[in-house]
FITOR-787108 format. One record per residue: x, y negated, z negated of N, C-alpha, C, O in turn. Coordinates in pm, whole numbers, plus 50000, padded with zeros to 5 digits. Example, Ala and Ser with C-alpha at 12.3 -4.5 7.8 and 13.67 -1.06 7.14 Angstrom:
REM residues 2
513195056949220512305045049220513205033049220514245033249154;512855022549292513675010649286512904999749213513414988649196;
//
This chain:
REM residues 325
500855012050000500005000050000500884987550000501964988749942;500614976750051501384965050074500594957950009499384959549991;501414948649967501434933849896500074926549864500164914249869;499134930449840498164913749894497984907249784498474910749676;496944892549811496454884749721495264891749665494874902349715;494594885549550493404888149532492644874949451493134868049362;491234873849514490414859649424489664867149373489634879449370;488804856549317487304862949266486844845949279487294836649211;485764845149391485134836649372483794831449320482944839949347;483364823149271481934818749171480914819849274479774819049230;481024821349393479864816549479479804822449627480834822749695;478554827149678478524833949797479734826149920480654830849987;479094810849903479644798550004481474798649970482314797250059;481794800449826483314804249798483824814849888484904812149941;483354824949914483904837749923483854837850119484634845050181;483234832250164482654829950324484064826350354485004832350405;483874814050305485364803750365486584807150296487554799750279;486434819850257488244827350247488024835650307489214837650327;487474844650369486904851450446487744849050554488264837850552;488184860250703488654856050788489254868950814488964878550742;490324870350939490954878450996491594888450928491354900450942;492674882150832493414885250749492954885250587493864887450506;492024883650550491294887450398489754894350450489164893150557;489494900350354488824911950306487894911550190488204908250076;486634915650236485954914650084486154929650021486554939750078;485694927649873485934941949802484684942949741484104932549708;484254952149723482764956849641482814967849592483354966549483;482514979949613483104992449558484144997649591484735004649508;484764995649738485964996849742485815015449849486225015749965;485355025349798485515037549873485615039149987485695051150015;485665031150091486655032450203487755025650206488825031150233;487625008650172488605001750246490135002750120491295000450154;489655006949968490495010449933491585021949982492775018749988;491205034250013491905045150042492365042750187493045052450221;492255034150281492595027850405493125020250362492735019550478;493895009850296495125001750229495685011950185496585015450261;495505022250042496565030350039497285039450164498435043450148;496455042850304497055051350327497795040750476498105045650585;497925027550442498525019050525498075013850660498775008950749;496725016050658495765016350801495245004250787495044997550888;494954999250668493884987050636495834976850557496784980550488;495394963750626496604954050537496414941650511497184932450538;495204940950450494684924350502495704919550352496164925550255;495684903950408496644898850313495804893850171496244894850056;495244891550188493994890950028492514902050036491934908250125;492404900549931490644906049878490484900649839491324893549784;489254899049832487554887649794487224897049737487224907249806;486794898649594485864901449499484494896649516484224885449474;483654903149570482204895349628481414903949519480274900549486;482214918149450480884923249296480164916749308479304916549397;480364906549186479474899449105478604890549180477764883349124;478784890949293477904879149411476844881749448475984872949448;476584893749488476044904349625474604906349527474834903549410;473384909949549472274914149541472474927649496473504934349510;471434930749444471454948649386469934953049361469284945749287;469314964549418467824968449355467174967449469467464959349557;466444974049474465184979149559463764969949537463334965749429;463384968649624462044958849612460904959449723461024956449842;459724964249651458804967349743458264956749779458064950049677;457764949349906457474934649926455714938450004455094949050013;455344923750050454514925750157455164927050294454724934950378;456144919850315457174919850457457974934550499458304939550606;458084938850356459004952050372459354956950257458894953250149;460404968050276461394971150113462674957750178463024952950286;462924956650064464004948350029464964954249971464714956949854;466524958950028467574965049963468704958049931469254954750036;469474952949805470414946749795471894954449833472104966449816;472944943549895473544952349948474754956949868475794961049921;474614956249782475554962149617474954972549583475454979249492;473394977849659472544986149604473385002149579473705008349680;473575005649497474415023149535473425031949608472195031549618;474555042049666473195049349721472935058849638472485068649696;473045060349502472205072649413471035064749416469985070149451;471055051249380469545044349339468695043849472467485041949478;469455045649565468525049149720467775057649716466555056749732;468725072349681468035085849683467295084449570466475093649573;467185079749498466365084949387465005073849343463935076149285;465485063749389463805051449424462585058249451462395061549568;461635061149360460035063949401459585058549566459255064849666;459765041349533459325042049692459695047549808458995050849904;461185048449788461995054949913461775064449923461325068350031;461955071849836461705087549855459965093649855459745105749862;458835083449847457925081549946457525073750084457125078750189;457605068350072457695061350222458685058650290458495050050376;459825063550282460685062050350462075075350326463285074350306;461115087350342462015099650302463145102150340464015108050277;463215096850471464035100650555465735092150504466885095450534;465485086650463466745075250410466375081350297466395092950340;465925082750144465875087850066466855099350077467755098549993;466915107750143467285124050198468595118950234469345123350147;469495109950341470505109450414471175102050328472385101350351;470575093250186471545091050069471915101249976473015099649923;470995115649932471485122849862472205135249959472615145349902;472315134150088473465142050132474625136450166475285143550242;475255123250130476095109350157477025118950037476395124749949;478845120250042479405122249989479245125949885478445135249890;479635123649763479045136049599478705126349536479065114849560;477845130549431477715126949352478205111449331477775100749373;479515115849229480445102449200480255091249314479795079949298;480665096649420481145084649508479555077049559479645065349598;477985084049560476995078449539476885070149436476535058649465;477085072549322477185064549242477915051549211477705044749110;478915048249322479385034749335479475029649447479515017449460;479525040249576479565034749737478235026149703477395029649621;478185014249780477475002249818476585004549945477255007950042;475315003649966474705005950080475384998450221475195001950337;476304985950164476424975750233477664979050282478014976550398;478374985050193480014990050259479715003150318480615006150397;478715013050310478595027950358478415020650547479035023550649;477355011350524477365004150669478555003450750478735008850859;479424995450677480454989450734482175001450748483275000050801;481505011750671482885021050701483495027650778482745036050827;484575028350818485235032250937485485047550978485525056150890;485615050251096485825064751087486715073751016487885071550984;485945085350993487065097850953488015105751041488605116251017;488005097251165489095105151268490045109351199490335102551101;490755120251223491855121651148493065117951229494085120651164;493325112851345494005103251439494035089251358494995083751304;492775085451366493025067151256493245072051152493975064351089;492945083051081493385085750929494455079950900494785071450817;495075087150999496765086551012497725083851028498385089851113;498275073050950499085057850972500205065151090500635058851186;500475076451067501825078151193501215083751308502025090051375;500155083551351499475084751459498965074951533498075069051472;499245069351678498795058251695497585063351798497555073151871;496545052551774495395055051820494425043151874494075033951801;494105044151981493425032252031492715020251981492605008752023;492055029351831491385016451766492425008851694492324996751712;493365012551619494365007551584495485001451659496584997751616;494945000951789495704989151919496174995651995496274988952098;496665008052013497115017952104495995019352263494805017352289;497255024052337496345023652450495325033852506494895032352620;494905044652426494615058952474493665063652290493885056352193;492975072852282492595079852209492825090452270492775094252387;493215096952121494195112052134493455119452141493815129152207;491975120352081491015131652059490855137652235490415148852262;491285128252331490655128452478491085140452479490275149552497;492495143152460493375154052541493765167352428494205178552457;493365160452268494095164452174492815172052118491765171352183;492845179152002491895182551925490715175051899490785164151842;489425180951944488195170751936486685177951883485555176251927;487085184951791486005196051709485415185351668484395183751735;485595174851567484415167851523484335153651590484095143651522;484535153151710484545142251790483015139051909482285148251944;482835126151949481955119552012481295130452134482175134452210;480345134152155479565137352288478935124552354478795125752476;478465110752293478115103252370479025089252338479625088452231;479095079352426479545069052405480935069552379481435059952320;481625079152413483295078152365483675071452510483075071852618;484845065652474485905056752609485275046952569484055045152564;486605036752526488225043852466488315048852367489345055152344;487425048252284487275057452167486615069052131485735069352217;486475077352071485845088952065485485096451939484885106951917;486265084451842485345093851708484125089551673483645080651743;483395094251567482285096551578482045087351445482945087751361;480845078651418480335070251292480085081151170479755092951181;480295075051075480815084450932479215087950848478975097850779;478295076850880477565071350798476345080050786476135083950901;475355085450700474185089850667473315082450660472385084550738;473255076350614472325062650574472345052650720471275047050746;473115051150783472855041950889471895046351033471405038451113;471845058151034471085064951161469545063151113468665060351195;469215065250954468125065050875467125053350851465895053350846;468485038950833468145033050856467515027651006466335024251021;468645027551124468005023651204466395033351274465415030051340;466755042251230465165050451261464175042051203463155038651263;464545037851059463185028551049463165013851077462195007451038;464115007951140463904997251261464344986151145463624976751111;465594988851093466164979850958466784968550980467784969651051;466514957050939467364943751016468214940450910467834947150813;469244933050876470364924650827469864915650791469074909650863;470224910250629470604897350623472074890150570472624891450461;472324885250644474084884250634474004865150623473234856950673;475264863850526476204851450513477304849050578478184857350558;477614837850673478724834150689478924818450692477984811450656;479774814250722479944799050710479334791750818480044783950882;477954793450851477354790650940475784788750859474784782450893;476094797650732474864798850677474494816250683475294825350706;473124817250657472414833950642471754831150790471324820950846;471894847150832471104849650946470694864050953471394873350912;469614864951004469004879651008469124887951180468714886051294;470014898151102470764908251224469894918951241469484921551127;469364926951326468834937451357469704948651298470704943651246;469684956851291470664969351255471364975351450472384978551513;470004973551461470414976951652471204968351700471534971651813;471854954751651472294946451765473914947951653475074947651693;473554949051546474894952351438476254962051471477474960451472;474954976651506476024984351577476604984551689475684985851769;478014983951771478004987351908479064991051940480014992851863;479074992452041480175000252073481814994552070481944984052133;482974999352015483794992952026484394994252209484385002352302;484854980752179485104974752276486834968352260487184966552144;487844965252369489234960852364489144948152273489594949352159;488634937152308488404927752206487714930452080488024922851988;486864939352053486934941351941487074955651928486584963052014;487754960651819488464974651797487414978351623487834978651507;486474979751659485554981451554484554983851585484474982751708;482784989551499482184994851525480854985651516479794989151568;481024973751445479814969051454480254950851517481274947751578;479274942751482479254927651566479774918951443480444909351483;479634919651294479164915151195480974907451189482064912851197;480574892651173481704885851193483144885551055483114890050940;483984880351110485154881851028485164874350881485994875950792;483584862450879483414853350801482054853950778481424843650752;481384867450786480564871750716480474883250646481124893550663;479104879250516478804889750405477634897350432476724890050469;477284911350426475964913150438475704913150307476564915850222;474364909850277473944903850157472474910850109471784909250009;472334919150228470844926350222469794934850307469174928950396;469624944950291468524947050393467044948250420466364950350320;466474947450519464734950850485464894958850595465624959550694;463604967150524463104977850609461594968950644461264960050566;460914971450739459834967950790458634979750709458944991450689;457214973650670456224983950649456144989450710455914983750817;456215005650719455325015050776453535022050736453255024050618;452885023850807451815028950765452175043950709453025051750751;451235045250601450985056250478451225068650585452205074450540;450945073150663450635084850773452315085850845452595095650914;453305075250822454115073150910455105091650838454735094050723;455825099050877456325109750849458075111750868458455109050982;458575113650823460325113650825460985122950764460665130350670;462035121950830463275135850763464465133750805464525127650912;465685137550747467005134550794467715149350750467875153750637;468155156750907468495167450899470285167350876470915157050903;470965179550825472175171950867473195186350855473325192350749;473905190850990474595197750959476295195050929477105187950988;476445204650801478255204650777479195221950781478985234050778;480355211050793481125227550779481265234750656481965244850651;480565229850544480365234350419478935226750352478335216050346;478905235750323477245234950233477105220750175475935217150179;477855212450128477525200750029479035194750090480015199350149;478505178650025479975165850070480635170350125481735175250096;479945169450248480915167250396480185160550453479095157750403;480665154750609480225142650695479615153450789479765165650791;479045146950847477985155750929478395160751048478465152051135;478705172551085479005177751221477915173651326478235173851445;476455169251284475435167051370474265164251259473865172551178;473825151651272473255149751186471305141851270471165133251357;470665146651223469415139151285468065130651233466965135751214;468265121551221466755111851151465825107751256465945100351354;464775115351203463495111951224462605110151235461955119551189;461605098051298460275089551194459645088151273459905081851376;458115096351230456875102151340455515096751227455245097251107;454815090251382453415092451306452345094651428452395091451547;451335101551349450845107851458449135107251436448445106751334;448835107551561447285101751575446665111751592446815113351714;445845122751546445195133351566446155142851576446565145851464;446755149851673447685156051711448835150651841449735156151904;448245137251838449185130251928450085121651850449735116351745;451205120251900453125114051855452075098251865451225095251948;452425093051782451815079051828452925064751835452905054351900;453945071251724455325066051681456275079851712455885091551711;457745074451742458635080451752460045070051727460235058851775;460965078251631462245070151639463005087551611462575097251549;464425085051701465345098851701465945091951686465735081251743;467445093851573468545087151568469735096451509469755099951391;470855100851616471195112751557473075103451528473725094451580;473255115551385474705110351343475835122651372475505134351392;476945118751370477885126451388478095126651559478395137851600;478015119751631477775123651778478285112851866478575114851984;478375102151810478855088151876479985078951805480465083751702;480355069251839481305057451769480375050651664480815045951559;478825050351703477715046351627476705052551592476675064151634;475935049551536474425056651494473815054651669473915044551738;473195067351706472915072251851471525074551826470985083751764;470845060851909469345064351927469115070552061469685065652159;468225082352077468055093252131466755086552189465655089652142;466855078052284465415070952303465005077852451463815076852481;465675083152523465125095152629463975103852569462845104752617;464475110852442463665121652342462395111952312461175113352328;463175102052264461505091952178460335091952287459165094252257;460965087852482460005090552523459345102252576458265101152635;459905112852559459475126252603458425126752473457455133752499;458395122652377457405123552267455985112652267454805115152246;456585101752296455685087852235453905094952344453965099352459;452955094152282451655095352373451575113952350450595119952394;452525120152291452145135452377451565138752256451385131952155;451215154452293450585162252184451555167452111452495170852183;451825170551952452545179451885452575196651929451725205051898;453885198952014453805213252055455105213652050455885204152056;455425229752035456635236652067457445231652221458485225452240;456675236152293457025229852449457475214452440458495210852498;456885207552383457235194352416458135189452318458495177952341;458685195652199459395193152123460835194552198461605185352226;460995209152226462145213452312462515207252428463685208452463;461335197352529461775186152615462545175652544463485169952597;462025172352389462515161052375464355165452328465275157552348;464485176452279465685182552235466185183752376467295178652366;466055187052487466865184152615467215170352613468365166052607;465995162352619466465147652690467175144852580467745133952592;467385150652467468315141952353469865141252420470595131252420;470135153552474471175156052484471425155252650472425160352700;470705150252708470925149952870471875142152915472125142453035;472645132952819473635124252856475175124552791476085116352798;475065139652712476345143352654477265146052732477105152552835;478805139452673480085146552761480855153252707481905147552676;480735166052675481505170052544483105170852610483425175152720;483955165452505485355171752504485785185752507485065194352557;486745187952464487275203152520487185214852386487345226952403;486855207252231486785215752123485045213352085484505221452010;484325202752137482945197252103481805203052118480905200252040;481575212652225480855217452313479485223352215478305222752250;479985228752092479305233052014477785222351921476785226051859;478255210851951477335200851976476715200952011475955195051934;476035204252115475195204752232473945209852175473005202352146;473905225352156473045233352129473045231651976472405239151902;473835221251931473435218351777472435212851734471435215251665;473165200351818471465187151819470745193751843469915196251755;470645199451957468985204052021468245210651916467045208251911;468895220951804468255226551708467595219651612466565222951553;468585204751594467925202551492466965189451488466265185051397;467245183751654466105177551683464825188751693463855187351619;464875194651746463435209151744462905214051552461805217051508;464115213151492463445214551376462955207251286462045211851217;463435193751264462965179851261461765177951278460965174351191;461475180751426460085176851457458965186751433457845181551435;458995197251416458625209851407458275208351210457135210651171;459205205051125459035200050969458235188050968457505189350870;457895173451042457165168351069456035169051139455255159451140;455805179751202454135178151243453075188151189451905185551158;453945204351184453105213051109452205204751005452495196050924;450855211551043450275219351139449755219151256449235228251320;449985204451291449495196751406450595206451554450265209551668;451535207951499452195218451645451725227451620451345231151509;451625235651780451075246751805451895259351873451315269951895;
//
């Protein structure tokens, strides 16, 4: 670990305008700490934003309201969430163990960087870290991208972020411009040469909060998630999704699958093989094709493929019984 400064400032507007290229905010710390120790992360100060940041769950008329200090044990374990909004309820208590629920930040689980084990790896150079090539292309790529890779190819870490965007979650973020409200969809994207990162959210901003939008009582969710071991691990293929349904017809649809992209991967081919149809076996398994109709698997990945498809089919299949036939 190298050298840095550290503040603690009194005030959201303090902490903005130290904010910048080279400083760093700190909040719980479980990624960007162990990325300074392992020499990947070097910003020259930390911002102590703790004591700043929002915390707690809040049922509104506009929406839930999540502070972004919120941990995710108090995610998984919120009455409301884990009624009306199961599906995020579920993708916080399969989020790393125990412990590390208990202090990861909803707001930093957002913002954390991949588990490639290429960027892991300070003596490995790798495209996001300024290099010209990602190694996974040619190199070992078992838990690597089927969609959206080039130039990069690992895959988003996060449980909670696919969950969220299934239920159509917007931002509210600080920067020295003032607060502005970010979509979760326009947050994530793809990295790009100018920027070597996974979301938009500026160098001199805080996220400070999220809302989820109401859903109606009938609305239905689940967040499936496979690992290479039973408990705390990151998801080899992970799938959220939020159905409501009008008699036996899909009336709503959101697919948002993790483990599979640089970002949380909305599967919106599938959403429309669903939106208007009837709950059936047959039409479930269309939407598990079109999920995957645009995969490129690498040379160790392949096993992906027929992963998703399972567990988009079982997903939907746990959400409609008895309405499928």
């Amino acid at each position: 670990m190298r050298v840095f400064r550290y503040s603690a400032p009194d005030t959201i507007g303090e902490a903005v305008a130290a904010l910048g290229e080279r400083s760093r905010a700190l909040a719980g710390g479980t990624d960007l700490v162990p990325l300074m120790k392992a020499d990947i992360a070097a910003p020259d100060e930390l911002i102590n934003v703790k004591p700043l940041l929002p915390r707690g769950i809040e049922a509104r008329a506009a929406g839930l309201e999540i502070g972004a200090l919120t941990p995710l044990a108090e995610i998984e374990q919120h009455p409301v969430v884990m009624q009306g909004y199961a599906a995020l309820a579920q993708a916080a208590s399969l989020a790393a163990s125990p412990q590390i629920r208990n202090l990861a930040s909803v707001g930093g689980n957002l913002l954390q960087r991949p588990r490639c084990w290429y960027y892991r790896n300070a003596r490995i150079a790798c495209w996001l870290k300024g290099a010209a090539d990602c190694p996974a292309r040619e190199g070992e790529s078992r838990n690597h991208a089927l969609f959206g890779g080039g130039p990069c190819y690992a895959v988003h870490p996060s449980d909670v972020a696919p969950a969220l965007l299934a239920f159509d979650a917007a931002l509210r973020v600080h920067g020295r411009g003032g607060e502005r409200i970010l979509e979760l969809a326009d947050f994530f994207a793809l990295p790009e040469a100018e920027r070597r990162r996974e979301t938009t959210l500026a160098d001199d901003e805080l996220i400070l909060g999220l809302r989820l939008p109401p859903h109606p009582g009938e609305t239905r969710s689940t967040y499936l998630k496979a690992m290479d071991r039973k408990a705390w691990g990151f998801a080899l293929v992970g799938v959220a999704c939020v159905l409501r349904l009008s008699g036996r017809k899909i009336a709503h649809a959101r697919l948002v699958l993790a483990g599979v992209a640089p970002i949380p991967w909305r599967a919106e081919a599938a959403e429309r093989e669903l939106l208007g149809a009837e709950a059936s076996e047959a039409r479930f398994a269309a939407a598990a094709e079109a999920a995957v109709q645009d995969a490129v698997p690498l040379r160790h990945n392949s096993y992906k493929v027929p992963l998703t498809k399972a567990l988009v089919r079982k997903a939907l299949k746990a959400l409609t019984d008895p309405a499928c036939k």
